[in-house]
C-alpha positions as CSV (number, residue, x, y, z in Angstrom):
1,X,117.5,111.3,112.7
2,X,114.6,110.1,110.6
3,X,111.0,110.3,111.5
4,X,109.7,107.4,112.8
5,X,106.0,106.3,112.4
6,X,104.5,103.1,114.6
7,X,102.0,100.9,112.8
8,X,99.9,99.3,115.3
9,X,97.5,96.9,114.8
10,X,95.1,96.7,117.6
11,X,93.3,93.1,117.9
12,X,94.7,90.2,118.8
13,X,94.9,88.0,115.6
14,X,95.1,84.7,117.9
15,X,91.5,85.8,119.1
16,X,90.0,84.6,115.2
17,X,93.0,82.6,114.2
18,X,94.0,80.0,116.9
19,X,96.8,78.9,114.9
20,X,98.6,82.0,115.4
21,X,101.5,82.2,117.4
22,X,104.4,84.8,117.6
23,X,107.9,83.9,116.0
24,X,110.9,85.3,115.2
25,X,111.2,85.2,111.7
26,X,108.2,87.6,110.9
27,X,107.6,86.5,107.1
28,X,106.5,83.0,108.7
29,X,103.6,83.8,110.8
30,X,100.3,83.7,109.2
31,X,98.8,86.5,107.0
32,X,102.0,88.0,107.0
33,X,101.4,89.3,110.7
34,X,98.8,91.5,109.7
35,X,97.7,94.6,107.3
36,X,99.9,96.5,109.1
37,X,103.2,94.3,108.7
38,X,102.7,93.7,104.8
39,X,102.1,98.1,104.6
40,X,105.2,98.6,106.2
41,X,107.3,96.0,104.2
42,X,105.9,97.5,101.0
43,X,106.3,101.4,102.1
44,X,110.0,100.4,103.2
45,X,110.5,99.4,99.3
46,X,109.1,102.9,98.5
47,X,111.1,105.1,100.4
48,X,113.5,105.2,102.9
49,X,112.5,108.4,104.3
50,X,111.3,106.9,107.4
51,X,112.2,104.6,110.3
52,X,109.4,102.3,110.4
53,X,108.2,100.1,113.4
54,X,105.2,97.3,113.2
55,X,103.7,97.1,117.1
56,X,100.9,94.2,117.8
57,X,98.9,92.8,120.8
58,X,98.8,89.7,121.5
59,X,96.6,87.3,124.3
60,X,98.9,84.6,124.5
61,X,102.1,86.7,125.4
62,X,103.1,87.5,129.1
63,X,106.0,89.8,128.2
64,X,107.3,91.8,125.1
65,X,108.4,90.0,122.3
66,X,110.8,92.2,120.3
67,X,112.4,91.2,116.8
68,X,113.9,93.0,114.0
69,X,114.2,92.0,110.1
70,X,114.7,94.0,107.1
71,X,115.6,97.5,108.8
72,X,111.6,97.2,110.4
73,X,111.3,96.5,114.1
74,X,108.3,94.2,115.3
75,X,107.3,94.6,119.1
76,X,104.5,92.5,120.6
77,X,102.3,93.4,123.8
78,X,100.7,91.5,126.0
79,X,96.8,92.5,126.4
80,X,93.9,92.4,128.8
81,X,90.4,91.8,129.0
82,X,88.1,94.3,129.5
83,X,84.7,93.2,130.8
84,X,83.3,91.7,133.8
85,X,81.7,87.9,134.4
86,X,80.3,87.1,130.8
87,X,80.6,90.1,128.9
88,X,83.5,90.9,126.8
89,X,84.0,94.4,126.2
90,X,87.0,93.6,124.2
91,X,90.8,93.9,124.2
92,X,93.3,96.6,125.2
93,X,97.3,96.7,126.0
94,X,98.3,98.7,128.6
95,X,101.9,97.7,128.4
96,X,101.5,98.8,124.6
97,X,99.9,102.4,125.5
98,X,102.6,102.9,127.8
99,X,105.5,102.2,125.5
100,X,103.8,104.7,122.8
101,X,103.4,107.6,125.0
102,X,107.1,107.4,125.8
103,X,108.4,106.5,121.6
104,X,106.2,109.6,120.4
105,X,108.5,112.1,122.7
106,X,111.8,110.7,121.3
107,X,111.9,112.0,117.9
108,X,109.0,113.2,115.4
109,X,107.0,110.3,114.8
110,X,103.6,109.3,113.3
111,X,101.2,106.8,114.5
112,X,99.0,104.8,112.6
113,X,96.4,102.8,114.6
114,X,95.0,99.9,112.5
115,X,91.4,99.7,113.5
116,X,88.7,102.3,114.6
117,X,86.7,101.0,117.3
118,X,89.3,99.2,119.6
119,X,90.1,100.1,122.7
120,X,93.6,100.2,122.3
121,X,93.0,102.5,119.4
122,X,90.7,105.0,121.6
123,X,92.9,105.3,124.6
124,X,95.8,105.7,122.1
125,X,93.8,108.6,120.1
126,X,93.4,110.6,124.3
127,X,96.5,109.8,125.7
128,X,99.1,111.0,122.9
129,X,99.8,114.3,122.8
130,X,101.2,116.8,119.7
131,X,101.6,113.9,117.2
132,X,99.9,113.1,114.5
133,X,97.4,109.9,114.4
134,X,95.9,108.1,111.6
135,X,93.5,105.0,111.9
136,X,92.7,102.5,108.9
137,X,89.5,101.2,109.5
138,X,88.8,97.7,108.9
139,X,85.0,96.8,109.1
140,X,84.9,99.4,111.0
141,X,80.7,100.6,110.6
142,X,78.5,102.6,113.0
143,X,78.2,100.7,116.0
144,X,74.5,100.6,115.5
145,X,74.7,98.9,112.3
146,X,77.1,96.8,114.1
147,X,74.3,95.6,116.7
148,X,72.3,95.1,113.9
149,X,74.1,92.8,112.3
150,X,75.0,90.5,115.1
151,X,73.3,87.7,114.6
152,X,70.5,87.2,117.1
153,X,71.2,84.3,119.1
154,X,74.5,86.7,120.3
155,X,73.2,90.4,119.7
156,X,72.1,91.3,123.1
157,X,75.0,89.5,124.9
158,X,77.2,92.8,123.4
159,X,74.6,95.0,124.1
160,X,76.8,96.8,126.7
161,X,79.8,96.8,124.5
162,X,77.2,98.7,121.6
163,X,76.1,100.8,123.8
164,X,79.7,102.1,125.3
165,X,81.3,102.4,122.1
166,X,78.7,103.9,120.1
167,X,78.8,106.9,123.2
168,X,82.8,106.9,123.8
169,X,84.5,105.8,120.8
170,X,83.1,108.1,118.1
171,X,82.9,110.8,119.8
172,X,87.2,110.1,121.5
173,X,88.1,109.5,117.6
174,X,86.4,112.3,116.3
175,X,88.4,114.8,118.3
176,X,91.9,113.6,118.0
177,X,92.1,111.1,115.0
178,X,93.7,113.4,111.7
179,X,92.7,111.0,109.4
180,X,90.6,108.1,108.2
181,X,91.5,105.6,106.0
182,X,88.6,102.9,104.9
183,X,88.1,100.4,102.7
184,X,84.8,101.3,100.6
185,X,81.9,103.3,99.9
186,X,79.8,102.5,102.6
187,X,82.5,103.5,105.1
188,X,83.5,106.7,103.2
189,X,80.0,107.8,103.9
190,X,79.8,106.9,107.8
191,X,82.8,108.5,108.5
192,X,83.0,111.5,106.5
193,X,79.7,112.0,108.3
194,X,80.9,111.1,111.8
195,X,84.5,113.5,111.4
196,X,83.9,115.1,108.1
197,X,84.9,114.6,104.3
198,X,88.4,116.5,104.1
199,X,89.7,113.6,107.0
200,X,88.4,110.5,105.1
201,X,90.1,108.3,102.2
202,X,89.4,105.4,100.7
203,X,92.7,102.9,100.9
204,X,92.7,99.5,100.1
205,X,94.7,97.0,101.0
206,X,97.2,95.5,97.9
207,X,98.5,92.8,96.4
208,X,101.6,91.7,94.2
209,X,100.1,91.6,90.9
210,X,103.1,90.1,89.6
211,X,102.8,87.0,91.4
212,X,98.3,86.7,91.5
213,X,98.5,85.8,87.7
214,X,97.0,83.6,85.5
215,X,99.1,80.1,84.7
216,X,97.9,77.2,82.9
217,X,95.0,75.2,84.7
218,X,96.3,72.1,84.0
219,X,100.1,72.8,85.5
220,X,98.2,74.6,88.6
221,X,96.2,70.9,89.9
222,X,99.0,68.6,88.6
223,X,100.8,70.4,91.4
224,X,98.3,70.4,93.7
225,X,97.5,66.9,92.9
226,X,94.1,67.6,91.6
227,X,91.7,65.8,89.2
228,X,92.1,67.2,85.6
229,X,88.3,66.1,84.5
230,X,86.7,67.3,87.9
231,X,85.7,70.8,88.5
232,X,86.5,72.4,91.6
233,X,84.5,75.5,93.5
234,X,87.1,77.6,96.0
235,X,86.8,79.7,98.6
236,X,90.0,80.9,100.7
237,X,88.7,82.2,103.9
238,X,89.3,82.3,107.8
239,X,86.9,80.4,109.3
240,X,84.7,82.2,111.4
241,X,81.2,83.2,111.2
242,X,81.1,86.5,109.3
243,X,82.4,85.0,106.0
244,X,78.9,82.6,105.5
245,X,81.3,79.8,104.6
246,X,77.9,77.6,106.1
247,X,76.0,79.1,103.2
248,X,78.5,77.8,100.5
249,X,78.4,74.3,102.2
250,X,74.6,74.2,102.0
251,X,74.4,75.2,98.4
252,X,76.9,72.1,97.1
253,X,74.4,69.5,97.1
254,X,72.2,71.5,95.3
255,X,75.5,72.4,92.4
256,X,76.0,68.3,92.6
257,X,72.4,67.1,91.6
258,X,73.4,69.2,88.3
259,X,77.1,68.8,88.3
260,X,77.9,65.7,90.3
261,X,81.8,66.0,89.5
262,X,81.5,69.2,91.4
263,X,84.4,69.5,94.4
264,X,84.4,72.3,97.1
265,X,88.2,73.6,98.5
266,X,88.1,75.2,101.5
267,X,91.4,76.8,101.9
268,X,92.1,78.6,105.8
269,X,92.0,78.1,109.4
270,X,89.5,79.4,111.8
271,X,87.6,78.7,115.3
272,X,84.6,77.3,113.4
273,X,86.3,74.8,111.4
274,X,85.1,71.6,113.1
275,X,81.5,73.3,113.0
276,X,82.2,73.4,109.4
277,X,83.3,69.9,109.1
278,X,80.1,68.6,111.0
279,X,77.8,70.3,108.9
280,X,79.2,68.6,105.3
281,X,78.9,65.3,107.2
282,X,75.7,66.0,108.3
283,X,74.7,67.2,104.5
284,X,76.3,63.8,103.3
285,X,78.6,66.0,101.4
286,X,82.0,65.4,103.5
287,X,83.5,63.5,100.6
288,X,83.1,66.1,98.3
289,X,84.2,69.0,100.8
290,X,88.4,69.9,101.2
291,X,89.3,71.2,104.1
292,X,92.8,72.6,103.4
293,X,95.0,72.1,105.4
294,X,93.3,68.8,106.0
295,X,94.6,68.4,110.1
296,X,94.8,71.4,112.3
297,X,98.3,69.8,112.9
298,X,99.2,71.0,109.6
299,X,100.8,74.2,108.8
300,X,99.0,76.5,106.9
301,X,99.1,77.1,103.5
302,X,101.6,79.5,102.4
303,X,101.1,82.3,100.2
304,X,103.1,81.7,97.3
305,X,100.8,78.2,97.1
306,X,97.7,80.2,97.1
307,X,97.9,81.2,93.2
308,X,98.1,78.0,92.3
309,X,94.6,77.0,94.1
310,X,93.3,80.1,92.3
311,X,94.5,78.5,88.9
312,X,93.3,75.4,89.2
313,X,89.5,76.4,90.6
314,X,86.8,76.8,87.9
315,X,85.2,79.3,89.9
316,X,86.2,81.1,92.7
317,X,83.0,81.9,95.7
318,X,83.3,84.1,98.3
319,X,80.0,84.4,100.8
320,X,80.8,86.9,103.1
321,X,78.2,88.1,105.6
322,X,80.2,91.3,106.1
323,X,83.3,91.9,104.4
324,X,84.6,95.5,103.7
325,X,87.2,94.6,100.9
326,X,87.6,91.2,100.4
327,X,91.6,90.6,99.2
328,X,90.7,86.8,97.8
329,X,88.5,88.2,95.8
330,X,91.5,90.1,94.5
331,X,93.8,87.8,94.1
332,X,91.4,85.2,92.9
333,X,90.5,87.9,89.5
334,X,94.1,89.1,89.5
335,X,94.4,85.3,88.4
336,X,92.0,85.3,86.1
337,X,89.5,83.1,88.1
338,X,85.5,83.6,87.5
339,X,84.3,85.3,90.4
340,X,81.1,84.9,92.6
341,X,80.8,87.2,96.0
342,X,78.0,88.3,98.0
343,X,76.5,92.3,97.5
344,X,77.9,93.7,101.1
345,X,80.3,96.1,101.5
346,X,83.3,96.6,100.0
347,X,82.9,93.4,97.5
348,X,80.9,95.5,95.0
349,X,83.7,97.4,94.6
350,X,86.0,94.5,93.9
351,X,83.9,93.6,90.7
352,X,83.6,97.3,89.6
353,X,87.4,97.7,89.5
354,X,87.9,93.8,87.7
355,X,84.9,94.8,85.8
356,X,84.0,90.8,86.1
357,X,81.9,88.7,88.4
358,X,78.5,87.8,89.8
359,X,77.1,89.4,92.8
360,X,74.4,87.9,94.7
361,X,72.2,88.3,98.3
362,X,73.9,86.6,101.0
363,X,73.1,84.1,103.3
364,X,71.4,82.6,100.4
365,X,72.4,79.2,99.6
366,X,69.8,79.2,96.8
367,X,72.0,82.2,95.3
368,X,75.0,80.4,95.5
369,X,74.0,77.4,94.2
370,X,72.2,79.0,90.7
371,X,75.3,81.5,90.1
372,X,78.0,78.5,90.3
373,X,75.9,76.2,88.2
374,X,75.9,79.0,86.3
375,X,79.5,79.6,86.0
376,X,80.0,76.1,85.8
377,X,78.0,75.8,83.0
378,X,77.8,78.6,80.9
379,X,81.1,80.7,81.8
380,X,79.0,83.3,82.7
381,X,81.3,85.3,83.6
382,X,83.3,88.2,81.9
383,X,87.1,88.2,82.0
384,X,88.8,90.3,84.6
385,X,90.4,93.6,83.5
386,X,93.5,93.5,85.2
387,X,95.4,96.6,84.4
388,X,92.3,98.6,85.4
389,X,92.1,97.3,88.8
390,X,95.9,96.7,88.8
391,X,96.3,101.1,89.1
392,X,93.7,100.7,92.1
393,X,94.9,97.6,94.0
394,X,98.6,97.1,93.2
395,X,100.5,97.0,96.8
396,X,103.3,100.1,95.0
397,X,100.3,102.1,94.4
398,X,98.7,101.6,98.3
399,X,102.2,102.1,99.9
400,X,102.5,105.3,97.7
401,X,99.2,106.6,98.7
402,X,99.9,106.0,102.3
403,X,103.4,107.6,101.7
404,X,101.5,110.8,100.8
405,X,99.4,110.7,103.9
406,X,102.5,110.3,105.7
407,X,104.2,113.3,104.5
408,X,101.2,115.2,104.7
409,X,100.8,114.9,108.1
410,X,104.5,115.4,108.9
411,X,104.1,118.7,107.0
412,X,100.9,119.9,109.2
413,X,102.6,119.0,112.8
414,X,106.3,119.5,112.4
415,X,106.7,121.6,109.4
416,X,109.8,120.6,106.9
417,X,112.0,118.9,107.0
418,X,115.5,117.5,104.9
419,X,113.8,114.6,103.7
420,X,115.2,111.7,101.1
């Protein structure tokens, strides 16, 4: 029997993307289904060595949702709410919790919780016994840095939640959790502080290098039906708060009293997507503003389409607020595209392994506005080294990485083993 490990992501991805909704065939559903789904495909092209399953919670499903494709099996849980009246203390799955405590005893398995500070992940961490666990943190930071950066107008309404956390959740991980896996420096540091150095790694998330590649301009708009003679600033982006997408709409009419053939293309979906369409029509901008898609009835736009939006932007702006690696970023100098992002978290990084791109402050408009003229203007610019962040971000070097987490931790709790 092969040993099994359980990715489990542990946030409902419905709760920031309303489009999302569960379906058989796993490759449609949006971002691939999660971090967790698109490690598991490409550690199953590694290695067969193990039996891989992808688990999920979910707020719009009553029951469990089980489908299989590829040799992977994808189970989906039903959640609840924790809180009282108006405060949300965020999401957990009993149904979920259940299910793993019984899997784990069946054969030697590994679970990998994706997402620190979730409840989900916490009660996972205490109630599993003589297994080993590893979490990937996300934007996972210390929860007082998290208060801190909640914007003011919500900060105290989660003060409860801060509070809880920052008393519970470290100190739950710390104890049982073997092994960290973040996404940059700043994390590394928090971390290896909060559990100590030997348990923490820096792990990024990957990308097919094969397809994110640079074709010609011209081809890239002819297909997307775009003007040849105009020139286009992209973002790609969920649409919610902590990627300063407002910022980015505020600095266009600046960009356009320099560069009136300047275009904006907003590629994603999101909860503040009609917040974001008001405030181009209030700027007087709305003409010059893409949403993409254009309806919410619309379905998304698929991944292989996103190089070709890459291609055809001039420059390619990402204004994050937080963002601890930033995979458009990625893909977007893996094509070739001049890069502009915002001097938080893990988007430093980005431009150290490219070598290319402009960082700037953000929630800045100003900033934004100066650095795309910039661009725009001058190519200012360097070009991307690919194969140098090609041995960092390449999805066969993440999966192997993981791989040798895996068997690490195999070795530790169940000694060896006849593996393949």
């Amino acid at each position: 029997m092969k040993e099994k490990v359980i990715l489990v992501n542990t946030q409902s991805l419905s709760s920031f993307l309303p489009a999302f909704r569960v379906k058989e065939e796993i490759n449609e559903l949006p971002y691939g289904g999660g971090w967790h789904v698109r490690l598991a495909q490409q550690i199953a092209k590694s290695t067969d060595r193990y039996e891989l399953e992808c688990w999920s919670i979910e707020k719009r499903l009553e029951n469990e949702f089980v489908t299989e494709h590829d040799n992977i099996l994808y189970r989906f849980f039903p959640l609840q709410r924790m809180g009282f009246d108006r405060i949300n203390l965020g999401e957990v799955s009993w149904p979920l919790l259940r299910e793993l405590r019984v899997e784990v005893k069946k054969q030697n398995s590994l679970v990998h919780l994706h997402s620190a500070f979730t409840w989900t992940t916490v009660f996972a961490s205490l109630c599993i016994k003589k297994t080993p666990i590893m979490a990937q943190c996300y934007e996972d930071r210390s929860l007082v840095q998290l208060f801190l950066d909640t914007p003011e107008r919500k900060r105290y309404n989660y003060l409860a939640s801060y509070v809880l956390k920052g008393f519970f959740f470290e100190r739950a991980l710390k104890k049982r959790v073997d092994c960290f896996l973040v996404l940059n420096k700043p994390a590394e540091r928090y971390f290896s502080r909060l559990v100590g150095a030997e348990k923490v790694h820096i792990s990024p998330m990957g990308i097919d290098f094969s397809v994110y590649r640079r074709i010609d301009k011209n081809r890239a708009r002819e297909e997307l039906g775009l003007d040849p003679n105009k020139k286009y600033v992209l973002c790609v982006a969920a649409m919610v708060e902590r990627k300063g997408l407002d910022y980015l709409i505020r600095s266009i009419p600046t960009v356009l009293e320099r560069l009136p053939d300047t275009e904006l293309l907003l590629v994603g979906e999101g909860r503040d997507k009609k917040q974001l369409e008001l405030l181009a029509q209030k700027l007087r901008i709305r003409d010059k503003v893409h949403f993409i898609p254009a309806v919410d009835s619309e379905p998304r736009v698929p991944d292989e389409k996103l190089p070709l939006y890459y291609n055809a932007a001039d420059v390619f702006v990402l204004p994050s607020l937080i963002e601890a690696l930033g995979v458009v970023g990625i893909e977007a100098m893996a094509c070739e595209t001049p890069f502009i992002g915002t001097n938080v978290e893990g988007i430093p990084s980005v431009v150290e392994q490219f070598e290319a791109g402009l960082l700037i402050p953000p929630r800045d408009s100003n900033a934004i506005a100066s650095a795309v003229i910039d661009v725009l203007e001058d190519g200012a610019v360097p070009s991307a080294n690919r194969e140098h962040a090609k041995n960092y971000y390449d999805w066969h070097n993440v999966a192997k990485k993981n791989i040798d987490v895996y068997d690490a931790l195999f070795e530790r709790y169940y000694g060896s083993s006849e593996r393949t």
